[in-house]
Backbone as ProteinMPNN parsed JSONL, in Angstrom:
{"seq_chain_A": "XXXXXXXXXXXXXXXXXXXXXXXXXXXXXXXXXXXXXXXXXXXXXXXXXXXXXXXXXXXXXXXXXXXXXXXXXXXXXXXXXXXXXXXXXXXXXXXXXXXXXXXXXXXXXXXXXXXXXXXXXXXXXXXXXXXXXXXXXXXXXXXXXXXXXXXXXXXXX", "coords_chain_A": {"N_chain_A": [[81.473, 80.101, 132.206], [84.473, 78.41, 132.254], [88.139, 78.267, 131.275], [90.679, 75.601, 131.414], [94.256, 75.125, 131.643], [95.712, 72.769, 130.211], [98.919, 72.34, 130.887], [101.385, 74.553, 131.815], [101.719, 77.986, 130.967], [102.292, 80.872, 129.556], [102.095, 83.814, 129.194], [102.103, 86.747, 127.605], [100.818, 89.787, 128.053], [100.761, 92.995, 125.734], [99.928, 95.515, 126.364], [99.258, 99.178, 125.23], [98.121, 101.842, 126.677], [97.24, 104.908, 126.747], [96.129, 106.216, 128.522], [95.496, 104.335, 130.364], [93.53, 102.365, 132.346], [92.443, 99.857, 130.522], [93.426, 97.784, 130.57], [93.354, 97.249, 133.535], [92.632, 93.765, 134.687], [93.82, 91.156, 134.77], [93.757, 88.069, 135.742], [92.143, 84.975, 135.452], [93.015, 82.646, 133.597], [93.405, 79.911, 134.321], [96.477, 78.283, 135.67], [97.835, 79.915, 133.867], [100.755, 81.924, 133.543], [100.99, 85.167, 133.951], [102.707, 88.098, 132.188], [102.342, 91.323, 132.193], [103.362, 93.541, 130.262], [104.459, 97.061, 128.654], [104.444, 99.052, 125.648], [107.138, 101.411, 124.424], [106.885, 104.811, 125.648], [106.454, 107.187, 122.604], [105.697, 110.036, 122.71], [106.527, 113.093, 123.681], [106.987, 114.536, 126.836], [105.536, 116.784, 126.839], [104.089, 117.011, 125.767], [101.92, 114.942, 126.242], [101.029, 115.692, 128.516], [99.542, 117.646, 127.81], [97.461, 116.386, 126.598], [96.394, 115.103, 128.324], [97.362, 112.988, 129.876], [99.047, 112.925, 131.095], [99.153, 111.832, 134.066], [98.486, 109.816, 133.833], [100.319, 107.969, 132.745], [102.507, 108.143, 134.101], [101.265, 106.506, 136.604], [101.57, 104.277, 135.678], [104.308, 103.688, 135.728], [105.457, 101.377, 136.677], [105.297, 99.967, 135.23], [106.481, 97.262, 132.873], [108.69, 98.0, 130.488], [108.318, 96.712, 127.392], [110.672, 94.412, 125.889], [112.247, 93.15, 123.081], [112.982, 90.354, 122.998], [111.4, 89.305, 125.46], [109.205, 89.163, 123.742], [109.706, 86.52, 122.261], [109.973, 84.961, 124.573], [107.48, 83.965, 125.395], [104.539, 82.417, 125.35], [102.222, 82.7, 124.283], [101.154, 85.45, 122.785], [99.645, 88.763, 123.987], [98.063, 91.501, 122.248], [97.401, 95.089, 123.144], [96.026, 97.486, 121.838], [95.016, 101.367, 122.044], [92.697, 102.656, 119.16], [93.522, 104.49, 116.609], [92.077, 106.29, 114.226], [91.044, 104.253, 112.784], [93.294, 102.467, 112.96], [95.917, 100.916, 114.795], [97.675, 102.356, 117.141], [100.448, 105.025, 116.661], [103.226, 104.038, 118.862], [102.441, 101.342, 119.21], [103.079, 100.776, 116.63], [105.395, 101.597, 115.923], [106.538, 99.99, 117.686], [106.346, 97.295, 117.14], [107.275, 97.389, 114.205], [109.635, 97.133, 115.139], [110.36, 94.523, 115.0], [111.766, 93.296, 112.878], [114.131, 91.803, 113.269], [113.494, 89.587, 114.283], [111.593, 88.436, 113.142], [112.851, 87.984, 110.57], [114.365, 85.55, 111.76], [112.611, 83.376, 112.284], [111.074, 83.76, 115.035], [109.233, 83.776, 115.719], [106.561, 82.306, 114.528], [104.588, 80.111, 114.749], [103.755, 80.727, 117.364], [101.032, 81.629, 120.04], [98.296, 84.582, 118.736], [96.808, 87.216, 119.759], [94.697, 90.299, 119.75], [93.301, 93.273, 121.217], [91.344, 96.449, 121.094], [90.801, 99.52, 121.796], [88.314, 102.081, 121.955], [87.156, 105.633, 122.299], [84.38, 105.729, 121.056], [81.288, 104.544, 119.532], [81.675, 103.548, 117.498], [84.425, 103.494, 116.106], [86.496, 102.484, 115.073], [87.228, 100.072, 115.898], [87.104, 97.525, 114.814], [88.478, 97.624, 112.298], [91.349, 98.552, 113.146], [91.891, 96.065, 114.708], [92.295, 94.067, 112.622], [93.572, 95.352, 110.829], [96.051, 95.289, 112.893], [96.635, 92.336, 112.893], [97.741, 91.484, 110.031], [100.283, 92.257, 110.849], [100.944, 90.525, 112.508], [100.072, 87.726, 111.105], [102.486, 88.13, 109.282], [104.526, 87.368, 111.031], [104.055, 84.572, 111.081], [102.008, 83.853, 113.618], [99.796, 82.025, 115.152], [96.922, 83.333, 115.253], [94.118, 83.717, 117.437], [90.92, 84.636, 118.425], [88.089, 85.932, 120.203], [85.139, 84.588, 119.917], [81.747, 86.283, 119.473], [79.598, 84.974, 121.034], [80.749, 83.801, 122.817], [80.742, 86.184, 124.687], [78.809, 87.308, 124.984], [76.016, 87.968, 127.268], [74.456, 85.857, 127.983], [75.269, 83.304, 127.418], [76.304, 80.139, 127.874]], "CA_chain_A": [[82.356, 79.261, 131.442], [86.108, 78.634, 132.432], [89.094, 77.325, 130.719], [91.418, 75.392, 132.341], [95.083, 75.003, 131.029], [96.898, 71.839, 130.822], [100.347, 72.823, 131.145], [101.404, 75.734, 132.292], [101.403, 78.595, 130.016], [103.718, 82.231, 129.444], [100.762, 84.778, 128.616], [102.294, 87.81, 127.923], [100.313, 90.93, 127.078], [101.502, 94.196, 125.347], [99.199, 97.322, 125.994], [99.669, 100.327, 124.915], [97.418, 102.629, 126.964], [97.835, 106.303, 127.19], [95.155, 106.283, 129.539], [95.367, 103.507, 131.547], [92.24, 101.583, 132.0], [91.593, 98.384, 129.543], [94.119, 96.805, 131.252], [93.493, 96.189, 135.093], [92.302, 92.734, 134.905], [94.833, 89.963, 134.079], [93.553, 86.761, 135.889], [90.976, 84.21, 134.823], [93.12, 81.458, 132.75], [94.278, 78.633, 135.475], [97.469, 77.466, 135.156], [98.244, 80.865, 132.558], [101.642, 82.85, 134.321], [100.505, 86.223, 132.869], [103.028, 89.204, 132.652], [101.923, 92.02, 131.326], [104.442, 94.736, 129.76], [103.638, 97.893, 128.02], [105.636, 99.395, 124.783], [108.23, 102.601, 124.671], [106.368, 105.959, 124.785], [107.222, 108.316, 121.836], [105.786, 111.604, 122.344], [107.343, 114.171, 124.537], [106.355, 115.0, 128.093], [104.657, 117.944, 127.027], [102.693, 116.416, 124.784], [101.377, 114.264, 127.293], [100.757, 116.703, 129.412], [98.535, 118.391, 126.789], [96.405, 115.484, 126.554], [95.951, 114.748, 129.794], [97.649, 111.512, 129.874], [100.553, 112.679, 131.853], [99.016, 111.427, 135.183], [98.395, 108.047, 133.673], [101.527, 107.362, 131.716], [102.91, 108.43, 135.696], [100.626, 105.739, 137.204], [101.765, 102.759, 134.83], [105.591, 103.834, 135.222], [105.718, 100.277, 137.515], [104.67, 98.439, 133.887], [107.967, 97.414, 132.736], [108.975, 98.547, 128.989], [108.392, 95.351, 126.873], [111.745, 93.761, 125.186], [112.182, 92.002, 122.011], [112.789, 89.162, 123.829], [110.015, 89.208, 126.065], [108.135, 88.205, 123.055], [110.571, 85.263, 121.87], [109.661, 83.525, 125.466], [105.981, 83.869, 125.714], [104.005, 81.04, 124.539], [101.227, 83.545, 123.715], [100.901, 87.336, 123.118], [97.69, 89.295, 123.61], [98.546, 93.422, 122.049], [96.005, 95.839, 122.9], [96.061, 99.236, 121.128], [93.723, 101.751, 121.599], [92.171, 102.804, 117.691], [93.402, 105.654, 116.18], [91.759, 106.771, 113.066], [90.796, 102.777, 112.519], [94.344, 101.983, 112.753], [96.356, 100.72, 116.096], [98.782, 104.132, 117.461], [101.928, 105.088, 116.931], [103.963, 103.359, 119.572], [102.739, 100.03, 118.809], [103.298, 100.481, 115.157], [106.831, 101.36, 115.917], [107.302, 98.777, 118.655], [106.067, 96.434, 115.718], [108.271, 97.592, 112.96], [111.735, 96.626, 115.519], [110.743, 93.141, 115.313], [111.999, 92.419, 112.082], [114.772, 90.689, 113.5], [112.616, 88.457, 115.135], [110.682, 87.992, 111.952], [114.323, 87.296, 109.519], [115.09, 84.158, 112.518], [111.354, 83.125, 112.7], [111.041, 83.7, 116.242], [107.699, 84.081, 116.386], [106.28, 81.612, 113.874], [103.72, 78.882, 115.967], [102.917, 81.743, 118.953], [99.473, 82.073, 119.861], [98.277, 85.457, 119.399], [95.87, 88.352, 119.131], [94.92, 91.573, 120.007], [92.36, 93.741, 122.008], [91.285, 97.751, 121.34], [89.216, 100.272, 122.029], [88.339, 103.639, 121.665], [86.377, 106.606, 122.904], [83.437, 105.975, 120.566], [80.99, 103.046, 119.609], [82.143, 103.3, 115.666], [85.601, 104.667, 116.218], [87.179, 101.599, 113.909], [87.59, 98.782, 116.332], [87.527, 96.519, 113.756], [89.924, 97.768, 111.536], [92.382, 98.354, 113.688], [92.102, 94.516, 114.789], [92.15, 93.54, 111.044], [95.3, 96.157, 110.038], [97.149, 94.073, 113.38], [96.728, 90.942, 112.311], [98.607, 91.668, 108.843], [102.075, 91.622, 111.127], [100.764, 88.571, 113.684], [100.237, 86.927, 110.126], [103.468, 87.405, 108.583], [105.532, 86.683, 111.589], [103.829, 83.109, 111.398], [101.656, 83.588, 114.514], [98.27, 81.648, 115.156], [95.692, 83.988, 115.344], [93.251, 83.287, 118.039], [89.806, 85.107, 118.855], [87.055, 84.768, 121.314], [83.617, 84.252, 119.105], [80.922, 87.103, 120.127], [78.585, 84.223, 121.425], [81.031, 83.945, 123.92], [80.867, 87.566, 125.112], [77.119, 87.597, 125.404], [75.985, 87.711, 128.924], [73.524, 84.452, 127.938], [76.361, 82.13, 126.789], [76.388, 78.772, 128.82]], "C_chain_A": [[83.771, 79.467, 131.959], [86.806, 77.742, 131.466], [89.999, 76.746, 131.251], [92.845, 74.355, 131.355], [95.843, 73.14, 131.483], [98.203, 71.544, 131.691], [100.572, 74.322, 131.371], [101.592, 77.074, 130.863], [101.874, 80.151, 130.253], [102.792, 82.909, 128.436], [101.424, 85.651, 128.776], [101.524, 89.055, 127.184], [100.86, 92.301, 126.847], [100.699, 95.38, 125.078], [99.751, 98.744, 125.752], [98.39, 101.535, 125.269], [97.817, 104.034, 127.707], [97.306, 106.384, 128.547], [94.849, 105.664, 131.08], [94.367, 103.034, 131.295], [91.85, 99.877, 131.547], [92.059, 97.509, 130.385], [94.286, 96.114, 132.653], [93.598, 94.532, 135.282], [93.283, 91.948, 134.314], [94.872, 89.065, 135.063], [92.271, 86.397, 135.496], [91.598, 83.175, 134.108], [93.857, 80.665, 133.948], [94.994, 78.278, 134.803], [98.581, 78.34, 134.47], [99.848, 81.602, 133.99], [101.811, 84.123, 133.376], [101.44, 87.336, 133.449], [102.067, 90.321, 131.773], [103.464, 93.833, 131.022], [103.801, 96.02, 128.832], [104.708, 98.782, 126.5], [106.236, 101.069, 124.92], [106.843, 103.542, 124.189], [107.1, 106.488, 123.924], [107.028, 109.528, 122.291], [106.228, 112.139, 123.825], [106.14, 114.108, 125.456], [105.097, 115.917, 128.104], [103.495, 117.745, 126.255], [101.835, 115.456, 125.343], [100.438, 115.052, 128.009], [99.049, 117.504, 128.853], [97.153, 117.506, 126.73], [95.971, 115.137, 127.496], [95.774, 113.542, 130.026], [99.164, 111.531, 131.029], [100.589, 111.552, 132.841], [98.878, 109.894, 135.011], [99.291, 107.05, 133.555], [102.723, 107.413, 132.816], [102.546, 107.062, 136.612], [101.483, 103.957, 136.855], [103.442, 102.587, 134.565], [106.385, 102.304, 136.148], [105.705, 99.258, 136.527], [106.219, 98.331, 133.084], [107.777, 97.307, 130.946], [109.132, 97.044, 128.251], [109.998, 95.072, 126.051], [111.727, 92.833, 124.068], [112.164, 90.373, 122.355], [112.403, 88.745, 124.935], [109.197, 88.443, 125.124], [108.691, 87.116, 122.778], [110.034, 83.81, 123.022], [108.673, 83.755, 125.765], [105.484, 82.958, 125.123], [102.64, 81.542, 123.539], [100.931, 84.955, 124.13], [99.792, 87.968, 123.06], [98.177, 91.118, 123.378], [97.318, 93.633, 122.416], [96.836, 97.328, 122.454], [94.953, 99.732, 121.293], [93.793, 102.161, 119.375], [92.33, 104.397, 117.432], [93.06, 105.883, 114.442], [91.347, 105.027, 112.084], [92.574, 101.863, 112.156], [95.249, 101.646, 114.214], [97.562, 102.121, 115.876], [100.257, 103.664, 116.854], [102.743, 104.181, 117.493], [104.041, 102.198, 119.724], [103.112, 100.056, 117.68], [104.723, 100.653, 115.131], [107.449, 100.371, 116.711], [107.129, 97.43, 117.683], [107.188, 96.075, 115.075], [109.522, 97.458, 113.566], [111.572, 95.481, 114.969], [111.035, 92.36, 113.843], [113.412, 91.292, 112.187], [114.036, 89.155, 113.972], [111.55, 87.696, 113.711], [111.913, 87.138, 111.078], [114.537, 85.543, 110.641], [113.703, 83.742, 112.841], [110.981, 82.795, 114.171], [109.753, 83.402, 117.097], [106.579, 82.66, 115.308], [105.441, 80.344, 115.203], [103.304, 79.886, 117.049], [101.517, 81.816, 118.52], [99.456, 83.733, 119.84], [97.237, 86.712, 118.761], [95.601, 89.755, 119.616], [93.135, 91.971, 120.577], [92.561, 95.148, 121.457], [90.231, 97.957, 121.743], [89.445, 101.696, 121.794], [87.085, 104.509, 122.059], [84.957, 106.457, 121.712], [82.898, 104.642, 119.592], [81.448, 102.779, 117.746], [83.549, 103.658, 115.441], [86.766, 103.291, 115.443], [88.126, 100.496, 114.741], [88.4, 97.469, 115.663], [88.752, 96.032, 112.337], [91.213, 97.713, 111.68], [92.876, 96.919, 114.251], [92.978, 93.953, 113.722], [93.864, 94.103, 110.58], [96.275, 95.214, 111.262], [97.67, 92.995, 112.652], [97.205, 90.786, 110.981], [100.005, 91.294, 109.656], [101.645, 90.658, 112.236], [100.962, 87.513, 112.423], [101.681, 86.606, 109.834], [104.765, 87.093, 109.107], [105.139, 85.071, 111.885], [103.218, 82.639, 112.82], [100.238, 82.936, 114.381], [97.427, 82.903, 115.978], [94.594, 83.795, 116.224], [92.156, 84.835, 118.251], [88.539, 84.867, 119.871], [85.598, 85.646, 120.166], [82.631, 85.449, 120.063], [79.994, 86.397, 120.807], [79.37, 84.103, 122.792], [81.282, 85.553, 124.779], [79.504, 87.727, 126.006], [76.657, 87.006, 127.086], [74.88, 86.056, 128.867], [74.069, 83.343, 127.63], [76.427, 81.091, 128.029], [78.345, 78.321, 128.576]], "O_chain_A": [[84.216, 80.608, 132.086], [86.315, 76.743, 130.939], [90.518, 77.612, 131.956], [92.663, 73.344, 130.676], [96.247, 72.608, 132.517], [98.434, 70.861, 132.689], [99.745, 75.152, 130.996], [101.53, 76.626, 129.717], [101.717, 80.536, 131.411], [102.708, 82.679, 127.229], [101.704, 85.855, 129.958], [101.601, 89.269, 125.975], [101.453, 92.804, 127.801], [100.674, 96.071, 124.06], [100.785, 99.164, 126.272], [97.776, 102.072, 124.346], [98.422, 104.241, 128.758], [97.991, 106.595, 129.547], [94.385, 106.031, 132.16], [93.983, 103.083, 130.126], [91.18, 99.026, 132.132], [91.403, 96.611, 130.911], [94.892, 95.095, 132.985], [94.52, 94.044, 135.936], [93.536, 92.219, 133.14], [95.999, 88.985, 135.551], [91.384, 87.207, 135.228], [90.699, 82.41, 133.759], [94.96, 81.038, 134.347], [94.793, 77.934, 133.638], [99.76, 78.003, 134.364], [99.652, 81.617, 135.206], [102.507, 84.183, 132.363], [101.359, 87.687, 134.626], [101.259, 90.057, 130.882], [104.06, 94.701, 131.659], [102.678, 95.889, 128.346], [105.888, 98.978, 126.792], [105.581, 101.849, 125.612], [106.09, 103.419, 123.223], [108.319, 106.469, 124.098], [108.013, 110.263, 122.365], [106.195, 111.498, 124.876], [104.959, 113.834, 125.242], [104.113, 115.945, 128.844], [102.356, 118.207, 126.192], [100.848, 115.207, 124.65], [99.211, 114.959, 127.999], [97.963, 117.738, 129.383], [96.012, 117.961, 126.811], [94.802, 114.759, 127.426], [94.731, 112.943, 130.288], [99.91, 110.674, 131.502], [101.404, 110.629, 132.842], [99.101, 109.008, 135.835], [99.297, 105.879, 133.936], [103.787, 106.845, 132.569], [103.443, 106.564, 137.292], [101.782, 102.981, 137.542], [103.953, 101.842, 133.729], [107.606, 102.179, 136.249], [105.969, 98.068, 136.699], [106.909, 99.309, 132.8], [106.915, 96.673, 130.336], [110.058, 96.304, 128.584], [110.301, 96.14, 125.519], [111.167, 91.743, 124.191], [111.407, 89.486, 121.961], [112.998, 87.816, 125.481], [108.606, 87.399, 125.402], [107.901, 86.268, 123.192], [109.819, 82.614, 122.823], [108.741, 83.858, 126.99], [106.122, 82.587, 124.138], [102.194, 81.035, 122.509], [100.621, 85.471, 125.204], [98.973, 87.783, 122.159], [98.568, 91.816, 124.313], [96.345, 92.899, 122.244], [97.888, 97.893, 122.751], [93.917, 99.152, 120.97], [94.717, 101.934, 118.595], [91.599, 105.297, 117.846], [93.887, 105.594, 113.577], [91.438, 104.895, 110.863], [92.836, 100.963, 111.358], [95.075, 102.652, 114.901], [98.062, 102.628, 114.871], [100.868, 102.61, 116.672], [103.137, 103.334, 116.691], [105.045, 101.637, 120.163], [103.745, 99.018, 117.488], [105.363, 99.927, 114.371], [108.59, 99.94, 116.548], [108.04, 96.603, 117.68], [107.889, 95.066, 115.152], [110.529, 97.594, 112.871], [112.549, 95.108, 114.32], [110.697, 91.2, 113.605], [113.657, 90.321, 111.471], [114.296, 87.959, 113.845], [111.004, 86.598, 113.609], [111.917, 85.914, 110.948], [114.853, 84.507, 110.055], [113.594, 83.764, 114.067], [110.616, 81.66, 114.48], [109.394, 83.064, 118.225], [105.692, 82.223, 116.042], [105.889, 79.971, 116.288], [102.245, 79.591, 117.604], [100.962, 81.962, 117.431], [100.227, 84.354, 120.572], [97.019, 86.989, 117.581], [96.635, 90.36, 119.902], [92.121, 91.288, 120.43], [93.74, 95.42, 121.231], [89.206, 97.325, 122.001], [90.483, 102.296, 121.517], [85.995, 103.939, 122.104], [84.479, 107.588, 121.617], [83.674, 103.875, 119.023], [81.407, 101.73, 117.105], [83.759, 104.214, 114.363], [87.969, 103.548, 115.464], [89.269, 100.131, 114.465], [89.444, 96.831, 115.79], [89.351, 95.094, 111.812], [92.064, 97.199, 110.954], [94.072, 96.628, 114.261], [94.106, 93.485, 113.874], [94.87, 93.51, 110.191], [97.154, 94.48, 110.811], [98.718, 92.799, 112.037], [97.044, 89.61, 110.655], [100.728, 90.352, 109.333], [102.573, 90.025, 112.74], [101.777, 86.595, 112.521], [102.199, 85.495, 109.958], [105.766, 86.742, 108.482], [105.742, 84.4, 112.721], [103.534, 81.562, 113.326], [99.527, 83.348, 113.465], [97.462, 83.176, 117.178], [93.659, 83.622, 115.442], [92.653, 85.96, 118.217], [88.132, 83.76, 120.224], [85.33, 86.81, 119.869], [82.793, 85.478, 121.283], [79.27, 87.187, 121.413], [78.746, 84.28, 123.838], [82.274, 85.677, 125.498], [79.26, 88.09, 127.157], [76.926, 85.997, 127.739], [74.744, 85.345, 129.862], [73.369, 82.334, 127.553], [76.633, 81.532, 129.159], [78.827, 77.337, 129.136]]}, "name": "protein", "num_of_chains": 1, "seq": "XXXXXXXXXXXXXXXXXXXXXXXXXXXXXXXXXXXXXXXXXXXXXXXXXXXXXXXXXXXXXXXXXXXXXXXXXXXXXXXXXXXXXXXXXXXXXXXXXXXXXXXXXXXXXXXXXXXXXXXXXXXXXXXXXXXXXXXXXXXXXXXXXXXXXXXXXXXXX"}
């Protein structure tokens, strides 16, 4: 199955991976001009270090630090968070909580937009953490989009 865009189209996505990983892939929509940006770490070096994320959070230092107004000119935002404790991390939840300017001047109101996680384990609260997003995509007035599990399935026409 492909999709193929009318008009051109300002895909920007906002991962937040300690790890690295989810995120390699960013083509497949014709027509889409996809950046991808990543949000401000919080925790200290050493705390990195500890986790054994240093080398990653090293790797991805080419991913440029997303801007409030980065999101303003995208036509559609895709977040990914990984799932902590069935809730998206830290660093998006504070890169979140700036944008109430952007919320007071409805900046965001009509954007397409949704979100992607994951997490180290097949119950580890995927879903929730989706679900708790989509509370601030809602009440900055964004459309909500999803892709249907029928389209996932390797048998889908």
């Amino acid at each position: 199955m492909s999709y193929e865009c009318v008009n051109s189209l300002i895909l920007n996505v906002r991962p937040y991976l300690p790890y690295g990983g989810v995120c390699q892939e960013r083509d497949g929509v014709s027509g889409a001009v996809v950046s991808v940006f990543r949000v401000p770490e919080t925790l200290p070096e050493e705390v990195l270090q500890k986790m054994g994320a240093l080398d990653s959070q090293k790797a991805q230092a080419n991913v440029p630090v997303c801007k409030l107004e980065d999101l303003t000119s995208a036509d559609a935002i895709i977040f990914g968070t990984p799932t902590r404790f069935g809730n998206m991390c830290g660093q998006m939840r504070q890169f979140l909580d700036s944008t109430g300017g952007l919320w007071s001047k409805n900046a965001l109101v009509g954007k397409v937009g949704s979100v992607f996680t994951s997490s180290a384990t097949q119950h580890g609260g995927q879903e929730s953490t989706i679900l708790s997003f989509h509370f601030t995509l809602l009440h900055h007035g964004m459309i909500i989009v999803g892709l249907p599990l029928y389209l996932c399935r390797a048998d889908a026409n």
